[in-house]
C-alpha positions as CSV (number, residue, x, y, z in Angstrom):
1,X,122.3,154.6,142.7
2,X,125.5,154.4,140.8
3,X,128.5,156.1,141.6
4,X,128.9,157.5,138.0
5,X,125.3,158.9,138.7
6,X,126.4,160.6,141.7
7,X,129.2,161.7,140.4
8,X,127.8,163.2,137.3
9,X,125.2,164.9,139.5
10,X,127.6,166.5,142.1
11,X,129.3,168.3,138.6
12,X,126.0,169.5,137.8
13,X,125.4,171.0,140.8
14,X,128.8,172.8,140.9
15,X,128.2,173.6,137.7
16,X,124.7,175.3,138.5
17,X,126.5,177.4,141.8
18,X,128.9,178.3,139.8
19,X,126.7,179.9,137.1
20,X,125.0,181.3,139.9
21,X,128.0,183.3,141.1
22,X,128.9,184.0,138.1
23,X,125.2,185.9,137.0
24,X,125.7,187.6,140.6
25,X,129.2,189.2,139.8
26,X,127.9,190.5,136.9
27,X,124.6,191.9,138.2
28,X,127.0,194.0,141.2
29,X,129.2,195.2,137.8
30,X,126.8,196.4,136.0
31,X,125.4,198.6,139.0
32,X,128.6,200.7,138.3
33,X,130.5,202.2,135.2
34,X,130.7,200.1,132.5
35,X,133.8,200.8,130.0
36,X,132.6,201.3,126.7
37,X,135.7,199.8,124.5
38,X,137.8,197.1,125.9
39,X,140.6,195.4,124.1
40,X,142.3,192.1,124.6
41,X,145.8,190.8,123.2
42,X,145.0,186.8,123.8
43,X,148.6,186.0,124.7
44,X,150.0,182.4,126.2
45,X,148.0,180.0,123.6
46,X,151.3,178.4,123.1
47,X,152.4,178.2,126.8
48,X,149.3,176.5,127.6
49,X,149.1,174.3,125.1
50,X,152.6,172.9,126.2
51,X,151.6,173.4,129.7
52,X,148.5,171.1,129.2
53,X,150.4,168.7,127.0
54,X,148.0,169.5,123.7
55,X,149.1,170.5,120.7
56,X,149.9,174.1,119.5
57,X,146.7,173.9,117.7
58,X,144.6,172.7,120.5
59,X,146.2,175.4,121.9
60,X,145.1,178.1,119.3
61,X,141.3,176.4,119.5
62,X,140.9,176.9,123.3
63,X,141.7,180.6,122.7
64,X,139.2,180.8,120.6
65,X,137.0,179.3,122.9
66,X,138.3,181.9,125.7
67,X,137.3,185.0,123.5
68,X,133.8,183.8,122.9
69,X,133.4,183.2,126.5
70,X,134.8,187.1,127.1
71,X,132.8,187.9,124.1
72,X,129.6,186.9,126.0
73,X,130.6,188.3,129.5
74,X,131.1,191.6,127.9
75,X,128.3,191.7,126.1
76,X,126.1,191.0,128.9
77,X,127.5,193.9,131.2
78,X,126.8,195.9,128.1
79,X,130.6,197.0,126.8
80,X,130.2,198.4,123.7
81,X,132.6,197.3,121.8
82,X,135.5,194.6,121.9
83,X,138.8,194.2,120.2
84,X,141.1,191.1,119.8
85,X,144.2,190.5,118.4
86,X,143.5,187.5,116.6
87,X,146.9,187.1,113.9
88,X,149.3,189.6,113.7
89,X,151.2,190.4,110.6
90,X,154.6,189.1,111.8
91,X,152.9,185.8,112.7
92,X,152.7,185.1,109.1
93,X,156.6,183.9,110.0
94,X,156.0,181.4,112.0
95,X,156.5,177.7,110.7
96,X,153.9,177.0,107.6
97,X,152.0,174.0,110.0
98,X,150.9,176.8,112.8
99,X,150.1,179.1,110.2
100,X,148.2,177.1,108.3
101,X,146.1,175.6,111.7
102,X,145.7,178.8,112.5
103,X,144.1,179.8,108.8
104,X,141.9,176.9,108.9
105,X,140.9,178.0,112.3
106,X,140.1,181.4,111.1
107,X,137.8,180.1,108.3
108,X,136.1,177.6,110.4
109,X,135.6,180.0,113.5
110,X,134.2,183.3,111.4
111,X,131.8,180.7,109.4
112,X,130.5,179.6,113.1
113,X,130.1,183.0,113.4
114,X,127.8,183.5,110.0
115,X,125.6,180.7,111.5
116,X,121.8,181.7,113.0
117,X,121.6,181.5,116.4
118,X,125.5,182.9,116.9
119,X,126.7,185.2,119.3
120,X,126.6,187.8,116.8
121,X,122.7,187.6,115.9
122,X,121.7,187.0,119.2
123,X,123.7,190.6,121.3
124,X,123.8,192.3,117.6
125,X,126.9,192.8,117.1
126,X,128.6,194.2,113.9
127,X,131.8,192.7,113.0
128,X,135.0,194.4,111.7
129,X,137.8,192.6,110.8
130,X,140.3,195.1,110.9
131,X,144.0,194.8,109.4
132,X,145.9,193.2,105.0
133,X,142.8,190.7,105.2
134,X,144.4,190.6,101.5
135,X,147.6,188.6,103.0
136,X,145.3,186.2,104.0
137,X,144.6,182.8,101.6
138,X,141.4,183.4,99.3
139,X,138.5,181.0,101.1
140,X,140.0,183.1,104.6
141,X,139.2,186.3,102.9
142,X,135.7,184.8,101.5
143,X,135.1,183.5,105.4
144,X,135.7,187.4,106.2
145,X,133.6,189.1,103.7
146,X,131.0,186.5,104.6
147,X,131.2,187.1,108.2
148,X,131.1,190.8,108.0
149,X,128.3,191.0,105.4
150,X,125.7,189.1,107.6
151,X,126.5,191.1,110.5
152,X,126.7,194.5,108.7
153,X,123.4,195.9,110.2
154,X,123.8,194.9,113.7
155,X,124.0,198.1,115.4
156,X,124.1,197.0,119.7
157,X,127.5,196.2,119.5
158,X,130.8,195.9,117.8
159,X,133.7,193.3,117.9
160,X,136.7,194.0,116.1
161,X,138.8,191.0,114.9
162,X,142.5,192.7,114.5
163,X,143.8,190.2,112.1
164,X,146.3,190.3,109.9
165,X,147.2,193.6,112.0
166,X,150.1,195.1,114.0
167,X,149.7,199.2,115.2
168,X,152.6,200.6,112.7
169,X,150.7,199.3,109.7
170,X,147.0,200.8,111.0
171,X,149.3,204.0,111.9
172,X,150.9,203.9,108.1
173,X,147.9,203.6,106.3
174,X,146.3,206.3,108.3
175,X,148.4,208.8,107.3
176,X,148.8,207.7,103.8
177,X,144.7,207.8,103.3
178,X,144.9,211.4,105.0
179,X,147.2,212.8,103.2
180,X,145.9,211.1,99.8
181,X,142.4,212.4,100.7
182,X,143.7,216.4,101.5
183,X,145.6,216.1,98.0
184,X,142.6,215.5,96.2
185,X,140.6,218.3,98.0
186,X,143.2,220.3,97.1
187,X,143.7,221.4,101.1
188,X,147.1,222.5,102.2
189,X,149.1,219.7,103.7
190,X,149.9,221.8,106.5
191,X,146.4,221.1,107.7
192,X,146.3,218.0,108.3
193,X,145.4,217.4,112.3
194,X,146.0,214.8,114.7
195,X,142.3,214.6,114.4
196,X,142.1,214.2,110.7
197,X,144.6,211.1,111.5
198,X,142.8,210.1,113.9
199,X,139.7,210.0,111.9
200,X,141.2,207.5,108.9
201,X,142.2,204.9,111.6
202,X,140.5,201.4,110.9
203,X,139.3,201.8,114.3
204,X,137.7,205.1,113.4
205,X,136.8,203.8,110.4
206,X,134.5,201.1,111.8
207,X,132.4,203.2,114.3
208,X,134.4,201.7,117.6
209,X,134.6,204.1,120.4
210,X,137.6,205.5,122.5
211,X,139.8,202.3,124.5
212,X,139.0,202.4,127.3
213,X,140.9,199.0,129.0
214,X,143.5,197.2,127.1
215,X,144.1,193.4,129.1
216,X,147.3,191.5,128.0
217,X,147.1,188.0,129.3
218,X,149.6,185.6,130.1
219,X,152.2,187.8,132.2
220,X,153.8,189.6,129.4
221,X,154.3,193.2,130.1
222,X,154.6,195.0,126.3
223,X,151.8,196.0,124.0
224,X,153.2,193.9,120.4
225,X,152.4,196.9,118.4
226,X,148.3,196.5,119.1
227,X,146.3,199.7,119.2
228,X,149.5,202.1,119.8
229,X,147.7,205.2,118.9
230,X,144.1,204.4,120.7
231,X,145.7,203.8,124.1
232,X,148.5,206.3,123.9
233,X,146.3,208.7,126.4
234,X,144.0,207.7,128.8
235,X,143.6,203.8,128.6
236,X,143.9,201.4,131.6
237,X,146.5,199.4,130.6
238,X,146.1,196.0,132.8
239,X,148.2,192.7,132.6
240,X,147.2,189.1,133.9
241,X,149.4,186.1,134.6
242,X,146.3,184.0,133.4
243,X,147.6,182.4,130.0
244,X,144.3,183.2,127.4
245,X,142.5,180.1,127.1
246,X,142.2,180.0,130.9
247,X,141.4,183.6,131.0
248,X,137.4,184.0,132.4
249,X,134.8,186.3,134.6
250,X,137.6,185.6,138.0
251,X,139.8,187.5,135.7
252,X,138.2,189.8,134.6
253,X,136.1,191.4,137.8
254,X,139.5,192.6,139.5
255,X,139.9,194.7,136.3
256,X,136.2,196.3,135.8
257,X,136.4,196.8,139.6
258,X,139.4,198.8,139.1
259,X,138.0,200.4,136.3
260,X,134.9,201.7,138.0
261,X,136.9,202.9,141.3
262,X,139.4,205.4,138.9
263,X,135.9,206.1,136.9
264,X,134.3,207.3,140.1
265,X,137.3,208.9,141.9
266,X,138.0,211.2,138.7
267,X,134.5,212.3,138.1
268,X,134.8,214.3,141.1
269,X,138.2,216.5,139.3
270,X,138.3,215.3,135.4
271,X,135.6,214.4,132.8
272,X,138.3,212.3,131.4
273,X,139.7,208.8,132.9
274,X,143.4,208.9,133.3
275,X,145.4,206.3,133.4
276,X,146.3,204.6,136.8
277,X,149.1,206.5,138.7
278,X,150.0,204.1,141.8
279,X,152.4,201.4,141.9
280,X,150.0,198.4,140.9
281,X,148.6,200.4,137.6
282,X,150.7,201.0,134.2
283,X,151.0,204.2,131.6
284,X,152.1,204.1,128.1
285,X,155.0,205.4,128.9
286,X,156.3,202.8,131.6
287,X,155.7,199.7,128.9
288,X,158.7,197.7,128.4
289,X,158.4,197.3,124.3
C-alpha cells in the first residue's frame, strides 16, 4: 500500500468527520431561531491574498468562493434572505488592473450562477442585484440582467448582490423616487413618512425582509456605508477577525448562537430583538465610521 494512498485516504476521512460535524452544528441551529435576513460585508480579500502570497485577484476569487460556501450554510438553516457587498461604488477608484479582475470576475461568477444545477435553482433563490449596475461595463450589465432573469421566479429565497452600491446612494435615490412619486399623485410633500422612504429602498424594493445580523469580517470595526438605514435599529451588529475567504460554519455558529440567546431572552419583555447591550456586542451608535 503506497504512502500517497494512505495519505490521500487519511484526508478523506478528515474530510468525511469533518462534514459530519459540520451537518451536526447545523442540525442543533436550526432547533432554535433562525434570523430571517443576514448581511455580510466580505472584507480582508486583499490582506489574505498578501497573507497567502497570491495575487490580489486570487484573492478576490477565494471570496467568491467564501460567499457561496456562506451562501449554502445559510440556506440550509433556512435564512431567508442574504446580502453581500460585492463592489462598492468608491471601488471603481482603485487601480484599472483590480478593477478590471474584479469585472471579469463578476461576469464570470453571475454566468456560473445562470448555469442548471446552481445554487440558485437548486435552494430557489431569487437574485437582486442591488446598486448603478449602469456604472458597470456592458457584457457585466448583460451577465446581471441574465442572472436575474433566470432566477426571477424563485420564490424560497433571496440573495442580494449589493454591487456597484454604497448606503448614501440607496438612501438618495430613495428619497428622490419618494418625493418624485408624491409629486405626481399630487400628495402634499409634507406627507411623506419614514415609511414611505422606507418603502422605495432597493431593499424594499426587492421583497428582502428586516436585517436582522450584519457580519463584517476581517477585524474592521465600521460599516463602509453598507445598509445604513436597514440596521440603524435593531440589528446585531457582529465583527470577526476571520479575513473573508477564510470565513466558514466555525465562524459563523458563535454568531447564530448569539443570535438565538438575545432572540429568546427578549421574547420574554419585547416582540422586537434589540441590539446587544453588554460589553462584547455593538449598536449603531458605538461604530467607529
Amino acid at each position: 500500500m503506497s504512502f500517497t494512498f494512505i495519505q490521500n485516504f487519511v484526508s478523506w476521512l478528515g474530510e468525511q468527520a469533518n462534514s459530519t460535524a459540520q451537518d451536526a452544528a447545523l442540525s442543533i441551529l436550526a432547533a432554535g431561531p433562525i434570523p430571517k435576513h443576514i448581511a455580510f460585508v466580505m472584507d480582508g480579500n486583499r490582506r489574505y491574498a498578501r497573507q497567502n502570497h497570491k495575487a490580489i485577484q486570487e484573492g478576490h476569487a477565494d471570496g467568491y468562493v467564501a460567499l457561496r460556501r456562506m451562501l449554502e450554510i445559510c440556506l440550509k438553516l433556512n435564512v431567508r434572505c442574504v446580502s453581500a457587498y460585492a463592489f462598492s461604488i468608491e471601488n471603481f477608484k482603485r487601480s484599472k488592473e483590480e478593477v478590471d479582475a474584479l469585472m471579469d470576475l463578476a461576469e464570470s461568477k453571475l454566468l456560473e450562477l445562470c448555469d442548471k444545477g446552481s445554487l440558485l435553482e437548486e435552494y430557489g433563490v431569487r437574485l437582486n442585484v442591488l446598486g448603478r449596475t449602469e456604472l458597470f461595463p456592458q457584457r457585466v450589465q448583460d451577465a446581471v440582467r441574465k442572472a436575474e432573469d433566470v432566477s426571477r421566479h424563485n420564490n424560497r429565497a433571496i440573495l442580494n448582490l449589493c454591487m456597484p452600491y454604497t448606503a448614501r446612494d440607496e438612501i438618495t435615490t430613495a428619497v428622490e423616487s419618494t418625493v418624485r412619486d408624491a409629486l405626481q399623485e399630487r400628495r402634499d410633500p409634507r406627507t411623506i413618512s419614514e415609511d414611505d422612504i422606507e418603502g422605495h429602498l432597493m431593499t424594499s424594493l426587492g421583497g428582502s425582509p428586516p436585517l436582522d445580523i450584519l457580519i463584517r469580517t476581517s477585524g474592521v470595526r465600521r460599516l463602509s456605508d453598507f445598509l445604513l438605514w436597514q440596521c440603524c435599529e435593531d440589528t446585531q451588529l457582529q465583527f470577526s477577525s476571520t479575513y473573508w475567504p477564510n470565513f466558514g460554519l466555525w465562524d459563523l455558529v458563535p454568531i447564530i448562537l448569539d443570535y438565538q440567546r438575545k432572540a429568546l431572552s427578549s421574547s420574554t419583555s419585547s416582540p422586537k430583538l434589540h441590539a446587544a447591550s453588554d460589553s462584547s456586542d455593538f449598536s449603531a451608535s458605538n461604530i467607529e465610521y
